[in-house]
N, CA and C atoms as a LAMMPS dump frame, in Angstrom:
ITEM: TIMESTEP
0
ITEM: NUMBER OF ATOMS
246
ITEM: BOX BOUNDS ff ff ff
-5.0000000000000000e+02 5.0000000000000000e+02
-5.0000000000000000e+02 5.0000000000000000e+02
-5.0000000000000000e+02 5.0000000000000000e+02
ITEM: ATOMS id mol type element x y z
1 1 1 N 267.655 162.328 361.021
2 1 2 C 268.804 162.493 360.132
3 1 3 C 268.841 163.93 359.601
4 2 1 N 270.133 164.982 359.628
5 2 2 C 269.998 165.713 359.125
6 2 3 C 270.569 165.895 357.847
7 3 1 N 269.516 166.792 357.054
8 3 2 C 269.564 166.79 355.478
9 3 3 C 271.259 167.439 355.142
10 4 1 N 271.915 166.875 354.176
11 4 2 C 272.775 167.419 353.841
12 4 3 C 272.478 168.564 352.818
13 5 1 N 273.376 169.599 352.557
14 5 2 C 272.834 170.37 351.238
15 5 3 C 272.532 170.033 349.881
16 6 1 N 272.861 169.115 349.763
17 6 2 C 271.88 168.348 348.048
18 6 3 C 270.321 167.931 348.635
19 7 1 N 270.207 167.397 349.611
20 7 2 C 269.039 167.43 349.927
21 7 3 C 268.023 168.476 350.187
22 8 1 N 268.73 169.264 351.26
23 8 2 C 268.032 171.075 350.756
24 8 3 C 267.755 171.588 349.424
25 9 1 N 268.941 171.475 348.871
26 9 2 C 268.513 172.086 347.354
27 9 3 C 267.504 170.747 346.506
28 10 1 N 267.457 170.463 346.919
29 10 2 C 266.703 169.266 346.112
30 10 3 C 264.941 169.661 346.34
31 11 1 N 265.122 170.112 347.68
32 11 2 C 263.618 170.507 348.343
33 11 3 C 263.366 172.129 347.534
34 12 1 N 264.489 172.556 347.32
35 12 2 C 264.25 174.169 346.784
36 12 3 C 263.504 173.782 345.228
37 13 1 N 264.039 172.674 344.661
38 13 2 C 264.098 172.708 343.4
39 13 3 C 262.612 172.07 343.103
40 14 1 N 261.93 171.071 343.99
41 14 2 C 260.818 170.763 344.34
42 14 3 C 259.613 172.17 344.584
43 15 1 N 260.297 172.894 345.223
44 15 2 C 259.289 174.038 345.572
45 15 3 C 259.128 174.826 343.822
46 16 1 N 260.731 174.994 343.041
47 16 2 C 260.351 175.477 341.749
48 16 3 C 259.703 175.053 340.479
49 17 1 N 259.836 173.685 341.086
50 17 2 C 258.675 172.642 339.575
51 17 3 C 257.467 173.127 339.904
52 18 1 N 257.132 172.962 341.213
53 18 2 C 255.497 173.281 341.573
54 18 3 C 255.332 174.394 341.153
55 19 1 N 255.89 175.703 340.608
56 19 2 C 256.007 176.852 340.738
57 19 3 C 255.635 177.045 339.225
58 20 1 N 256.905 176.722 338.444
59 20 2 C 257.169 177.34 336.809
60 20 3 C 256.071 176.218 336.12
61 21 1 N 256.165 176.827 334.969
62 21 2 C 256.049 175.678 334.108
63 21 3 C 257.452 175.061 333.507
64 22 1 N 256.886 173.663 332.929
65 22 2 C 258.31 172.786 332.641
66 22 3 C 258.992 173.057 332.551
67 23 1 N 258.861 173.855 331.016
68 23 2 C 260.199 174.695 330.124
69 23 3 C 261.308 175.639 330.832
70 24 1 N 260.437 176.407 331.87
71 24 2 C 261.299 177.51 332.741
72 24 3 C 261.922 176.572 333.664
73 25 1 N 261.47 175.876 334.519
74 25 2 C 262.09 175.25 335.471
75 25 3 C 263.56 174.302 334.829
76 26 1 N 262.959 174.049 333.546
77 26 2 C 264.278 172.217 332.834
78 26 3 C 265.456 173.593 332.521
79 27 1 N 264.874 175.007 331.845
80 27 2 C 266.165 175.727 331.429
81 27 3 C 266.805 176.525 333.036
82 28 1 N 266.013 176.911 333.754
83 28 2 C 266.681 177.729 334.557
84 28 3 C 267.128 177.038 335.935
85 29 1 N 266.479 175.911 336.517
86 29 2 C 266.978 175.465 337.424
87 29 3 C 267.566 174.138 337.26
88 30 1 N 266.93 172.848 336.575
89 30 2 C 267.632 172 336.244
90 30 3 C 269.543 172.367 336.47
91 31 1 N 270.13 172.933 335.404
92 31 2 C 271.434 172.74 335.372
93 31 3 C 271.961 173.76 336.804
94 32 1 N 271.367 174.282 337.694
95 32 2 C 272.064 174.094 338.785
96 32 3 C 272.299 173.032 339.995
97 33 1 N 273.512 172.989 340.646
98 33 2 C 273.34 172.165 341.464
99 33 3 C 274.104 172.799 342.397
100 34 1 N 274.053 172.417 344.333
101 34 2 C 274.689 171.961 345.27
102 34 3 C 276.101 172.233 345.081
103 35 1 N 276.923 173.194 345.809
104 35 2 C 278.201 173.1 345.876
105 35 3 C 278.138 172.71 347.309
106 36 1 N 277.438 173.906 348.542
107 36 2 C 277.447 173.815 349.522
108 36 3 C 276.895 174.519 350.395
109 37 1 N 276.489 174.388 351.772
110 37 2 C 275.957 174.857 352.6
111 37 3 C 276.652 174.655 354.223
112 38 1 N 276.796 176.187 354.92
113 38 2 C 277.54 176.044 355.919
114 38 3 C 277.055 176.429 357.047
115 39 1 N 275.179 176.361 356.783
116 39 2 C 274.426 176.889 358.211
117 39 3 C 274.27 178.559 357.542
118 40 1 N 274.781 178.99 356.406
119 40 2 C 274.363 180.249 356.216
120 40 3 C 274.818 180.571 354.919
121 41 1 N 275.805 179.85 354.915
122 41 2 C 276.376 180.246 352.806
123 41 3 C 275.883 179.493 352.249
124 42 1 N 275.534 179.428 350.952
125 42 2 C 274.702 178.555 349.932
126 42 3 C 275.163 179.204 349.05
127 43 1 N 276.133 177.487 348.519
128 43 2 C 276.636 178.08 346.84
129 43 3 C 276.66 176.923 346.238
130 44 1 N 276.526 177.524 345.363
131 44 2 C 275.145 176.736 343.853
132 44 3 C 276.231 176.946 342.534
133 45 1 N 276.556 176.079 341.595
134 45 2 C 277.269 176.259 340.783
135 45 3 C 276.144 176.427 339.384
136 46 1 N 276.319 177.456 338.468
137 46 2 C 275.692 177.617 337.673
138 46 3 C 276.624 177.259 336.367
139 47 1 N 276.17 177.444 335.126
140 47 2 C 276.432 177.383 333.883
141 47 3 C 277.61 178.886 333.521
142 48 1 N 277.036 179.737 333.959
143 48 2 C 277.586 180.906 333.373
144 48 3 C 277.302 182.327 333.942
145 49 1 N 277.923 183.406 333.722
146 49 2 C 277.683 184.982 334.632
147 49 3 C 276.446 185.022 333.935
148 50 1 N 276.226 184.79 332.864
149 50 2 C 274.835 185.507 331.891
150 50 3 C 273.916 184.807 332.557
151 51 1 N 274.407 183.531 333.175
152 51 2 C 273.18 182.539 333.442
153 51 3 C 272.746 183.252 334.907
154 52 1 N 273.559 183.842 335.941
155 52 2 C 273.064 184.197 337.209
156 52 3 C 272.188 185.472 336.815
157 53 1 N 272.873 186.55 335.96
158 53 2 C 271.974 187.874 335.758
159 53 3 C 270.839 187.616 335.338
160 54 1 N 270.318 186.619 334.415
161 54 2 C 269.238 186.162 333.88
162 54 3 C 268.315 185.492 335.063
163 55 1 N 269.015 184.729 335.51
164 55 2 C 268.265 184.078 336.476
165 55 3 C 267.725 185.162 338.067
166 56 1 N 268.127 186.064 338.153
167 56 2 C 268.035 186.84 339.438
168 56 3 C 267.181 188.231 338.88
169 57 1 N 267.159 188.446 337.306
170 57 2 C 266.544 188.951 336.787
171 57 3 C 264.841 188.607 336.919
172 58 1 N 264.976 187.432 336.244
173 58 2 C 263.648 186.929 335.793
174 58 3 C 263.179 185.908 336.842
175 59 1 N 263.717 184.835 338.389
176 59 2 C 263.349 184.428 339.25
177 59 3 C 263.691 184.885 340.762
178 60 1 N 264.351 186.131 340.857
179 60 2 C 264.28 186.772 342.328
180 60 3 C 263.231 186.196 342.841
181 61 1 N 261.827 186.526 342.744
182 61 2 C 260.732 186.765 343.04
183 61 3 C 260.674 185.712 343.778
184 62 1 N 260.691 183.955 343.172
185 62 2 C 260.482 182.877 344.024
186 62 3 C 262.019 182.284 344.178
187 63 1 N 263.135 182.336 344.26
188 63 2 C 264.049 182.251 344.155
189 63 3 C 264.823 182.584 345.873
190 64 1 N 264.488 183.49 346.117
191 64 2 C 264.455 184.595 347.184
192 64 3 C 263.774 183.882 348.715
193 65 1 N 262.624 184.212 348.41
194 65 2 C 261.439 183.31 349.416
195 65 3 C 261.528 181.967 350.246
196 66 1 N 262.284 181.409 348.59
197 66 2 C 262.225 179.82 348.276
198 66 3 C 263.743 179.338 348.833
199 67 1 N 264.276 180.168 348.748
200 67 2 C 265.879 179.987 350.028
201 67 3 C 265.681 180.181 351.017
202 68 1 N 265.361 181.046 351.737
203 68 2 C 264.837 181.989 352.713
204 68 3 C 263.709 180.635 353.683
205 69 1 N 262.841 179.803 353.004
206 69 2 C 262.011 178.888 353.798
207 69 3 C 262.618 177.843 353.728
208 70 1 N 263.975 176.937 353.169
209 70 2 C 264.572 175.9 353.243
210 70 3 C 265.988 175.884 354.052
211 71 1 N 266.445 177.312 353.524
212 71 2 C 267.891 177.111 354.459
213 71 3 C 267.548 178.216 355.984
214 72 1 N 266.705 178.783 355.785
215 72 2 C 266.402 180.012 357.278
216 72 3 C 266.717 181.321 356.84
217 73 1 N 266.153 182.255 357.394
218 73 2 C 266.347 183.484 357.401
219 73 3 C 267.629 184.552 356.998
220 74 1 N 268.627 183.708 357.311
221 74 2 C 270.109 184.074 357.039
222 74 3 C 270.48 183.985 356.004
223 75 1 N 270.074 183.155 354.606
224 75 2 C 271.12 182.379 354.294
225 75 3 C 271.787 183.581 352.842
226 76 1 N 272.568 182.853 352.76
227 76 2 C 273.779 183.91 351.673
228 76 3 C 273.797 182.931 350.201
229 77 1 N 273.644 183.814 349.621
230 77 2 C 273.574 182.933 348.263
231 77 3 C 274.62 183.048 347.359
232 78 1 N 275.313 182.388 346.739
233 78 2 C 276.704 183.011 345.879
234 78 3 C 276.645 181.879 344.97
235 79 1 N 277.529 182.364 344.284
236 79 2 C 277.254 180.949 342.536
237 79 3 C 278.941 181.121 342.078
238 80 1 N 278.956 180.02 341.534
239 80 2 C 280.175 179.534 340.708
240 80 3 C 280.359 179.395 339.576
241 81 1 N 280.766 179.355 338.961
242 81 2 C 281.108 179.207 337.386
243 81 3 C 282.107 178.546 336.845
244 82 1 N 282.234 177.615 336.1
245 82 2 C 283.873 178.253 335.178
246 82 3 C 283.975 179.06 334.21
């Protein structure tokens, strides 16, 4: 069966519990979720613009990696808002 993209991101978000501690993971990844994935775009709806600068600020590091080993080498990352 192949994974749909909530299931990918579900595995990303698995790789970031193991990672942070609680607090970082419940504020910074919790409230994202799954818009979509098209074999190379991956878009993730966030809370807010402050919330992506913050977040790419302070989790590039495993954020990056941690896309990069679930969706492949390609993938494109973009975020949503209202």
């Amino acid at each position: 069966m192949e994974k749909t993209h909530i299931n990918l991101w579900e595995d990303c978000l698995e790789i970031f519990k193991d990672n942070l501690p609680a607090e970082q993971f419940d504020a910074w990844f919790k409230p994202i979720t799954s818009i979509s994935f098209d074999g190379r775009t991956l878009k993730l709806m966030v809370p807010t613009s402050f919330f992506v600068e913050q977040l790419e600020e302070k989790y590039m590091k495993l954020l990056a990696p941690t896309l990069r080993k679930v969706y492949g080498p390609k993938v494109q990352l973009f975020y949503q808002y209202d």
